[in-house]
Backbone as a ProteinNet text record, in pm:
[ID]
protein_1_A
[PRIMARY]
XXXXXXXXXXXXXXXXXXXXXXXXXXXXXXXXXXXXXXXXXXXXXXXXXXXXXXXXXXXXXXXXXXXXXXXXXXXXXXXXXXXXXXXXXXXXXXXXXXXXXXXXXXXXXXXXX
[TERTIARY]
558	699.6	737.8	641.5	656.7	701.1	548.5	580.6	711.5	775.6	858.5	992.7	1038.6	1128.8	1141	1012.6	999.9	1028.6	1026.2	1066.6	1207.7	1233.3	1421.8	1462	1417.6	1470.1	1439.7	1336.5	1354.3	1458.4	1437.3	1559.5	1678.5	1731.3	1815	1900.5	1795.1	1807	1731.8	1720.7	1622.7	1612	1707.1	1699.2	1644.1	1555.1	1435.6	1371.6	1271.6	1171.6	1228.9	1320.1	1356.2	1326.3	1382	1359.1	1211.5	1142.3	1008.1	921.1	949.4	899.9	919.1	1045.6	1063	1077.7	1013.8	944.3	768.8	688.3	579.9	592.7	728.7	714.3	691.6	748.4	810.9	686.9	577.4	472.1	395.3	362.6	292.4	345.3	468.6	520.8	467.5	515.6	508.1	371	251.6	109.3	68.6	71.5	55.8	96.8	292.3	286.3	211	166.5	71.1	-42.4	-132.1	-241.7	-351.9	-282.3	-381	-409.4	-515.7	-577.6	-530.6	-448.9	-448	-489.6	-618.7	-716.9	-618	-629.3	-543	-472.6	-382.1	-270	-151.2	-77.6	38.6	148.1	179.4	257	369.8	212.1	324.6	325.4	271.2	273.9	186.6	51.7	-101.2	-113.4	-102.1	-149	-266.9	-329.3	-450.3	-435.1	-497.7	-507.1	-690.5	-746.9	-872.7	-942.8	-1061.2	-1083.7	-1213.2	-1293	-1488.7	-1521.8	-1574.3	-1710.2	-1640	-1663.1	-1659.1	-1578.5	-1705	-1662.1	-1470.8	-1495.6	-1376.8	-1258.4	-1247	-1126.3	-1131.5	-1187.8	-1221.8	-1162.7	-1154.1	-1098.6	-965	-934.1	-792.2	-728.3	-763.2	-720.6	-685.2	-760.4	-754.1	-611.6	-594.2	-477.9	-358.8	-357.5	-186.9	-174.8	-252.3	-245.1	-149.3	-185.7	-167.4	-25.6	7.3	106	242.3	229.6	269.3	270.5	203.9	165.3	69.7	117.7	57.6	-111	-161.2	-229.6	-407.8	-445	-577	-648.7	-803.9	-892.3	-978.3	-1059.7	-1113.8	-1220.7	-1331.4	-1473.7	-1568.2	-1715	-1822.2	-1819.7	-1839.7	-1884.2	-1758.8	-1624.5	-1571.6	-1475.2	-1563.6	-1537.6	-1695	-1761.5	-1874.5	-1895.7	-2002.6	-2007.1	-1987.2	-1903.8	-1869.9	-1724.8	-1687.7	-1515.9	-1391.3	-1447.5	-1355.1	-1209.2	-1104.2	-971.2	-897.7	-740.2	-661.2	-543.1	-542.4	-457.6	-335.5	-234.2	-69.3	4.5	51.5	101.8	309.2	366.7	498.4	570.4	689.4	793.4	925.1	1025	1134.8	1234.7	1239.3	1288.2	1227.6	1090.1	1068.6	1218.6	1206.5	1313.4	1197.7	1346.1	1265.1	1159.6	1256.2	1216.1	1088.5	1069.4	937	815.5	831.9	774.4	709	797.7	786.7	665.5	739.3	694.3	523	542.5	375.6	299.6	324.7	271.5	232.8	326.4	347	206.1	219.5	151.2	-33.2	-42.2	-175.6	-228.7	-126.7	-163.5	-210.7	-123	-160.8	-293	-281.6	-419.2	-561.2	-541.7	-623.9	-690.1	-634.6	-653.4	-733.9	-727.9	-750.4	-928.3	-942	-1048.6	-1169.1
-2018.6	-1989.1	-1873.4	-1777.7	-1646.5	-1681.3	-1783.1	-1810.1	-1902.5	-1979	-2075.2	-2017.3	-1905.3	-1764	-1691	-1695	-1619.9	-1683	-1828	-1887.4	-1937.5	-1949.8	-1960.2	-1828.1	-1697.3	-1580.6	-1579.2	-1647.1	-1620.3	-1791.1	-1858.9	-1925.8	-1949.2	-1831.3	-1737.7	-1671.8	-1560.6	-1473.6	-1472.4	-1524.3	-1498.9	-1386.6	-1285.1	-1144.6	-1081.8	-1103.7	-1046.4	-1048.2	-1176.3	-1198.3	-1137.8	-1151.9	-1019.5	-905.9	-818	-729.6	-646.8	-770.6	-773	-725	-827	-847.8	-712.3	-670.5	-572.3	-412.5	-427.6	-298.4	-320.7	-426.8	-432.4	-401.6	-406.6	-403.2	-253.4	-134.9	-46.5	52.8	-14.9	36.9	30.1	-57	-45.8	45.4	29.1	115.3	277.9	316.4	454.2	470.5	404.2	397	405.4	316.9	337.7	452.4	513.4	600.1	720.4	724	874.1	849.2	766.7	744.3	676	602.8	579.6	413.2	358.7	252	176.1	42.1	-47.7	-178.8	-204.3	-309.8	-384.3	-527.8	-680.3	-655.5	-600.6	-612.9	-661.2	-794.5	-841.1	-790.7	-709.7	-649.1	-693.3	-781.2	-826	-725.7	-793.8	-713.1	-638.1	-679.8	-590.8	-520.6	-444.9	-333.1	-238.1	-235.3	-145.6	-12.7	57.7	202.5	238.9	201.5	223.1	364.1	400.2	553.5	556	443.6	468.8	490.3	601.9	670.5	653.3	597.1	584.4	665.7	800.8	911.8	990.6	1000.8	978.4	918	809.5	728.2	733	750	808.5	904	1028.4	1147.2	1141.2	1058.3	1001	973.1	890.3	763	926.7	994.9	1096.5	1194.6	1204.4	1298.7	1271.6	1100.5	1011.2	997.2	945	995.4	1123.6	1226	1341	1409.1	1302.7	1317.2	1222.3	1161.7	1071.1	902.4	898.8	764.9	679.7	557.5	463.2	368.4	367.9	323.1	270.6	154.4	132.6	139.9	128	192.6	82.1	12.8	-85.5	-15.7	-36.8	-1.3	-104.5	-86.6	-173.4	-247.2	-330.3	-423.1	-537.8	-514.3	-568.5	-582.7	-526.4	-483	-418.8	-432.1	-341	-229.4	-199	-12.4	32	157	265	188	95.1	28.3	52.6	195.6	212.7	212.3	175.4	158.6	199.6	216.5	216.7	77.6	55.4	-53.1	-69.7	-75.3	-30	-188.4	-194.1	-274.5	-296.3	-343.5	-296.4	-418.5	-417.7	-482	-473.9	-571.2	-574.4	-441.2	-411.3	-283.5	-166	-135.7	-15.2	26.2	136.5	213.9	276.9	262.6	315.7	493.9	507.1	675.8	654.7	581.1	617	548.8	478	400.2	517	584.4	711.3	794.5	810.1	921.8	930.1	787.7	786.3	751.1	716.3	725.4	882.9	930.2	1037.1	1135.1	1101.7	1191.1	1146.6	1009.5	990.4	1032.1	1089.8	1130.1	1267.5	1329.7	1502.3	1494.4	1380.8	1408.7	1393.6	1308.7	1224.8	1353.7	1441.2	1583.1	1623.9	1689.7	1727.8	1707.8	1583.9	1510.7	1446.5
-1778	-1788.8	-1697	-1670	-1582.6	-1459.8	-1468.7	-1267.1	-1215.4	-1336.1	-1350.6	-1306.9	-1376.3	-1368.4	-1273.3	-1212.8	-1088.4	-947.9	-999.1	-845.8	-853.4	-994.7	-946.5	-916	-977.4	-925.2	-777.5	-688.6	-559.3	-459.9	-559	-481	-480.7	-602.9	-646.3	-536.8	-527.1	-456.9	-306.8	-226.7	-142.7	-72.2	-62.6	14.9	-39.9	-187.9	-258.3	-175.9	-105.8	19.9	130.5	172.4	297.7	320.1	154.9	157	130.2	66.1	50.6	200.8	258.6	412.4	520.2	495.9	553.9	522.7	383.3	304.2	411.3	385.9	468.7	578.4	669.8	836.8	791	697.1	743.7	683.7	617.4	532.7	658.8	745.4	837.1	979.1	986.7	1093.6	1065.8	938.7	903.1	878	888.6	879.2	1014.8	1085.4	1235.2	1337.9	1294.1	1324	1325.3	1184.5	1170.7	1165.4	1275.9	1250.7	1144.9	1044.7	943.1	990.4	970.3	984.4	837.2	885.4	791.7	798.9	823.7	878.1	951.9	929	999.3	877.1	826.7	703.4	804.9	735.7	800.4	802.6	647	630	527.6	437.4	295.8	185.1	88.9	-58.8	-127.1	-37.5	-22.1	73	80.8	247	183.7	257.6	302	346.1	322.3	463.6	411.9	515.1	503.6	508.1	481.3	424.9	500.4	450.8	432.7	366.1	388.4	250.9	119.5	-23.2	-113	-175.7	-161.2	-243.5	-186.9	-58.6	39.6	-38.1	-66.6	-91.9	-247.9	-320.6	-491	-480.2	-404.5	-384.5	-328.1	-289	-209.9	-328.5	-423.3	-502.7	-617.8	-650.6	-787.6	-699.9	-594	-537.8	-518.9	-521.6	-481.4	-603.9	-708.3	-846.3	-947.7	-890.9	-918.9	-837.9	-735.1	-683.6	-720.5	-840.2	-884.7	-840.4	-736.4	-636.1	-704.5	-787.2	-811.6	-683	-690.3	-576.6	-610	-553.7	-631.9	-514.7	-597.5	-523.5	-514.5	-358.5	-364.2	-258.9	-326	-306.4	-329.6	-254.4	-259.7	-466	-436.9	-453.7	-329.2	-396.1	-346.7	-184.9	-153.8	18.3	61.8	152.8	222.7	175.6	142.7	147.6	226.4	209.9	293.1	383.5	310.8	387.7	269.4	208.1	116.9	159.4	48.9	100.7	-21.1	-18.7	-88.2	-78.9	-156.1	-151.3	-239.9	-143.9	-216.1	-255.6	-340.6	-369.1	-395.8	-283.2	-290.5	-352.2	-330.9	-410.5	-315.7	-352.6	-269.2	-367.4	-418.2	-478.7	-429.9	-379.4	-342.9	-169.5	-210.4	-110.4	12.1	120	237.3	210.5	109.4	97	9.4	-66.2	-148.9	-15.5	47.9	89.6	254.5	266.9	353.3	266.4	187.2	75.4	34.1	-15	0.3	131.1	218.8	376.8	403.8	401	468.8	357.9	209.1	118.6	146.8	181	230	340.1	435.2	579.5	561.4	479	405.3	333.8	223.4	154.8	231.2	333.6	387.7	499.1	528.5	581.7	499.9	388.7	303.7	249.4	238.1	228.2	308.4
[MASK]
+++++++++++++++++++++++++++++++++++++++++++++++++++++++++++++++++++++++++++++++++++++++++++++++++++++++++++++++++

């Protein structure tokens, strides 16, 4: 019934997927600008920003945390060791500003660490 709901809400609305799409262009723009590596991410609803070392991106993951930044943490088993990553998950509701906001807060932490 969820997924049922969810696809008349997008053929509903379709500037949901627009705006979807172009929250990703703008997650990767503001990633690229400041240097952070976001593997082959296209620039949908999963994006990446890759780290390495484990402990590295564990320490990443406990600071966007603490910064109020939702964000998960994908480590060996399920990726290579040592191809640690963070992985953001957006929405056609996130705003250009949060979407800055946490870019910009991983580029600081990512110093840091």
């Amino acid at each position: 019934a969820a997924a049922l709901a969810a696809v008349r809400i997008l053929k509903g609305e379709p500037e949901r997927m627009k705006r979807l799409h172009d929250n990703g262009a703008l997650f990767l723009k503001e990633a690229h600008d400041r240097g952070l590596n976001t593997g082959k991410a296209l620039g949908f609803g999963m994006l990446p920003i890759m780290v390495g070392q484990t402990a590295r991106a564990a320490k990443l993951v406990q600071r966007m945390y603490e910064r109020g930044i939702n964000v998960s943490l994908i480590i060996y088993p399920g990726v290579p060791l040592n191809a640690g990553r963070l992985r953001f998950f957006l929405n056609s509701e996130h705003t250009a500003e949060e979407i800055q906001t946490a870019v910009g807060a991983v580029k600081e932490e990512f110093a840091k660490v």
